[in-house]
N, C-alpha and C positions, 0 to 999 in steps of 0.2 A: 719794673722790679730790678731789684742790681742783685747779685752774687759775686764775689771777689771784684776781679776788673771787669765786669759783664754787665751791661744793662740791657735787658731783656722788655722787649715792646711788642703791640698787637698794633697793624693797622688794618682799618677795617671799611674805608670810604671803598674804592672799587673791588680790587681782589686783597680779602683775605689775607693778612701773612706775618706770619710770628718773625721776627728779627731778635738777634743776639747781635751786639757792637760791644768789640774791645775797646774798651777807655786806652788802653794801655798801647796796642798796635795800631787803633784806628779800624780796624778790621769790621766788615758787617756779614751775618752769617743769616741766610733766610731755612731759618728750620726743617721746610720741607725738604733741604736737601744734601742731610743729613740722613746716613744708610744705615740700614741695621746691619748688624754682623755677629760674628758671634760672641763678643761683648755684652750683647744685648738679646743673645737665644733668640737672636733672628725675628725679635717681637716686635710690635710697634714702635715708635719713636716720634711719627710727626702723623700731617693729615694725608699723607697718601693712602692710610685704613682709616681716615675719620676729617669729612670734610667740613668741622671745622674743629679748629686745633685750640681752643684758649689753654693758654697756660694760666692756669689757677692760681698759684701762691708762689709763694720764695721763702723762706726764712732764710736769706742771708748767704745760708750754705747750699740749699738742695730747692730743685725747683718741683714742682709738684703740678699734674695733670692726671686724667681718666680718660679711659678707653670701655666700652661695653665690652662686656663677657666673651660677646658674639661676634665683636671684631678680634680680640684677641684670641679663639677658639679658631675664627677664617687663619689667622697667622698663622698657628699652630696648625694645622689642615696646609694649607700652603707649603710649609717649610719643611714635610715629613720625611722628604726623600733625602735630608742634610744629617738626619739622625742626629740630633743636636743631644747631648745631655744637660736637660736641665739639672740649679740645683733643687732640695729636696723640698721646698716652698709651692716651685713650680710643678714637678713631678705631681706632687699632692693636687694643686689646682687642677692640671689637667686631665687625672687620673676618677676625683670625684666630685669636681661640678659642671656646669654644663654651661649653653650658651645664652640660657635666658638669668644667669646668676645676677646679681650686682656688679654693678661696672667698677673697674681695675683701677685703684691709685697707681698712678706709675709717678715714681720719688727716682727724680736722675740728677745726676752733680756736672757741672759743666768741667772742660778740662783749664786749667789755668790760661795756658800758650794758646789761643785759637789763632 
């Protein structure tokens, strides 16, 4: 999949592993190691909560993957002592569903400069 300078690849013969390469820098980025922060409400990002990571889609701009409920709720449980505020999407999510919901699109944009 490409996004801007980004081609975004899965290999999958031994271990596992989502890769990001800048066209532009040369640069190769292996996904899992990539942190969350508070950018990210401290929620998933790669397979370190989901062992195996396929990034699903691209349009171009935004790249698109899933995470179950139940991983996303372990985050959430996890991160509590950071008092994170979510915005009010999130709030809602974690306020009134639970861990057996439907598994989470998570739609993320890569940054230009990697």
């Amino acid at each position: 999949m490409k996004t801007g300078n980004n081609l975004l690849f899965y290999i999958s013969k031994f271990h596992p592993v989502n890769l990001i390469y800048n066209l532009k820098s040369g640069a190769s980025i292996d996904v899992d190691h990539i942190l969350t922060d508070s950018s990210t409400y401290f929620l998933p990002v790669n397979s370190k909560y989901y062992h195996t990571f396929p990034l699903s889609a691209c349009d171009g701009e935004f790249v698109y993957t899933s995470f179950s409920s139940a991983v996303m709720f372990d985050a959430h449980e996890e991160n509590k002592d950071k008092n994170i505020k979510y915005n009010s999407i999130l709030s809602s999510y974690f306020t009134k569903r639970n861990k057996t919901d439907n598994p989470v699109i998570l739609k993320f944009k890569l940054k230009e400069k990697l």
